[in-house]
N, C-alpha and C positions, 0 to 999 in steps of 0.2 A: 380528237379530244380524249379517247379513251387511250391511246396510247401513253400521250402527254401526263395522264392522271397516274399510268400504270408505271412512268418513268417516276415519275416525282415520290410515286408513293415506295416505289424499288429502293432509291436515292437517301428518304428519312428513313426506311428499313437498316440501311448500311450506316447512316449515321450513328442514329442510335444503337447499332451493335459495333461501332468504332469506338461509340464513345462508354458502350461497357465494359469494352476492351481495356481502354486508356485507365481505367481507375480498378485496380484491385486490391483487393482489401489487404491491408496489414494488420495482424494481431500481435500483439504485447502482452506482459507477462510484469511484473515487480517484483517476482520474487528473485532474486543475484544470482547467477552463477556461481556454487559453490568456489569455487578455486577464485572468485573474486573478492570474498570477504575475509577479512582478517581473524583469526579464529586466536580468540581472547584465551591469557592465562593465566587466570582466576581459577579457583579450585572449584570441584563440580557445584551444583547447586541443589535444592530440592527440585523435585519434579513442577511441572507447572501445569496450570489450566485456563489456555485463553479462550474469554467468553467472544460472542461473533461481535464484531467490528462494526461500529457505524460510521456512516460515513454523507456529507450533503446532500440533500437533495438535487440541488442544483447540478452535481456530477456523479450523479447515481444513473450514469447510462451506460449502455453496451459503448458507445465512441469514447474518444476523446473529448473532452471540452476546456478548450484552450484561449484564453483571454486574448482582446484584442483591443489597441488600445484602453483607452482609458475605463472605459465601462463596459466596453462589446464583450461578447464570446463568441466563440464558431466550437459548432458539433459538427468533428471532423468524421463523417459518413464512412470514410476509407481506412480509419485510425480508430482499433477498436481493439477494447479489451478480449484477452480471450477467457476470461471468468466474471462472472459479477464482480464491482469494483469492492465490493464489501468484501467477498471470499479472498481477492488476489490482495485487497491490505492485509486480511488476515491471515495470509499462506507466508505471505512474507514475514510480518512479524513473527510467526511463529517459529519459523528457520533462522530468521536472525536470533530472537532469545535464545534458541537452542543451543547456537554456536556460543554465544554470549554467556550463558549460564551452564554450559556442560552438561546439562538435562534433557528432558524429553518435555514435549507437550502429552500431557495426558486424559486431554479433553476425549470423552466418547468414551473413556477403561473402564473398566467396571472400579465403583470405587473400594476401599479401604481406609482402615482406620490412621493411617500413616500421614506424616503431616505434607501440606500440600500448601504452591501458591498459588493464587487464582487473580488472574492478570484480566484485566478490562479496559477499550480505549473507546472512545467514541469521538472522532475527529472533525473539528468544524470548520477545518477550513481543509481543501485538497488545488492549489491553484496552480496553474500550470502557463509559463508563458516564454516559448519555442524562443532561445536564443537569447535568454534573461534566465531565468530563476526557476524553478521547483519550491513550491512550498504546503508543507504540510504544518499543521496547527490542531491540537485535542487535548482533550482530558483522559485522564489515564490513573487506575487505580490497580494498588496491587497489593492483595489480605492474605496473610500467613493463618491458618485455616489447621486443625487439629493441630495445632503445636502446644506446646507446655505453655505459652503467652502467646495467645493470637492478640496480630498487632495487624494495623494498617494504615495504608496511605494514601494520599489522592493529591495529585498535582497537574497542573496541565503545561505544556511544554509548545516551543513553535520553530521548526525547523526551516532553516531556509539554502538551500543548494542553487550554486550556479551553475548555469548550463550553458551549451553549447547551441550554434542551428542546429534541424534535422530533428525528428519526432524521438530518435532510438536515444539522441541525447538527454532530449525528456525526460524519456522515464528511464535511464541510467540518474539522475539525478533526483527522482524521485525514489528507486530503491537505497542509494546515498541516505535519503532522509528519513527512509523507515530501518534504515541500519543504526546510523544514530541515536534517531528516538528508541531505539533497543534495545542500544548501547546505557541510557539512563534510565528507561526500565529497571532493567538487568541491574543495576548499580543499586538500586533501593533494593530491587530484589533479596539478593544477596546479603543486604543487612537484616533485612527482616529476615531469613532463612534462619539465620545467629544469635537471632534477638537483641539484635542492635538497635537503635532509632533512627533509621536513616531522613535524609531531608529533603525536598524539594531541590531540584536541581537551578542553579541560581540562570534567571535571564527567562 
């Protein structure tokens, strides 16, 4: 009997270090490969300041959370962000406006009296469904701040990208959609930078 016990318990020893084996973790990132994004030419812009990023609760985890049919989700254990999902939307946007606007983010500089925009999203929908769609959905405001006319705006916008199978399609599809949403940032930006009245982006 003791043998029998000491085989059996050998046997789930090896399982369960088979089966840590079998699943190792992948981390992901949103922010693009420079050399993947189109680098806009538009003339520079003012400097910028984006405030931190909110983002759902519902997918405020270290994994993925990825729809499944109609109402389900799965928290994929092995498909994990490799930053808070709040910092990697906002590393991202911050690199897409950059490119987008010709500026810097100068969140954290010491400040100055010199005219600034200050950019803020808080996103309420982040939905992700492996081999269908990427969709991001927020509000988003952006205030021209010591200028001769400080002016501003506030619009909320919803992006939706098709994707491929495969996770890395995912979120290639979700960086897509924080390039876009950026992309119309940046575009109000820029009028307000001028003193123009820019508008809500239509849809």
């Amino acid at each position: 009997m003791i043998r029998i016990a000491m085989r059996l318990l050998g046997t789930g020893a090896a399982l369960a270090l088979a089966a840590c084996a079998s699943a190792p973790l992948h981390y992901y990132t949103l922010v693009a490969p420079a050399a993947d994004t189109p680098v806009s030419s538009a003339p520079p812009s003012l400097p910028f300041e984006l405030l931190p990023v909110g983002v759902p609760a519902q997918v405020d985890q270290p994994q993925l959370v990825v729809r499944e049919g109609g109402q389900g989700v799965a928290l994929l254990d092995s498909e994990r962000w490799i930053a808070p999902l709040n910092d990697e939307v906002r590393s991202a946007l911050s690199a897409d406006l950059a490119r987008e606007l010709h500026s810097q983010d100068v969140s954290g500089l010491p400040g100055n009296d010199k005219p600034l925009l200050r950019i803020k999203l808080d996103l309420r929908r982040f939905d992700s469904q492996p081999g269908s769609y990427a969709l991001i959905e927020g509000a988003w405001s952006v205030r021209l701040l010591r200028g001769q006319h400080p002016a501003a705006l506030a619009c909320t916008s919803r992006v939706t990208e098709t994707v491929g199978p495969g996770y890395d399609a995912l979120v290639q599809g979700h960086q897509r959609a924080i390039g876009a949403l950026a992309a119309q940032i940046a575009a109000a930006a820029r009028l307000l930078g001028t003193g123009q009245t820019p508008l809500c982006p239509a849809g």
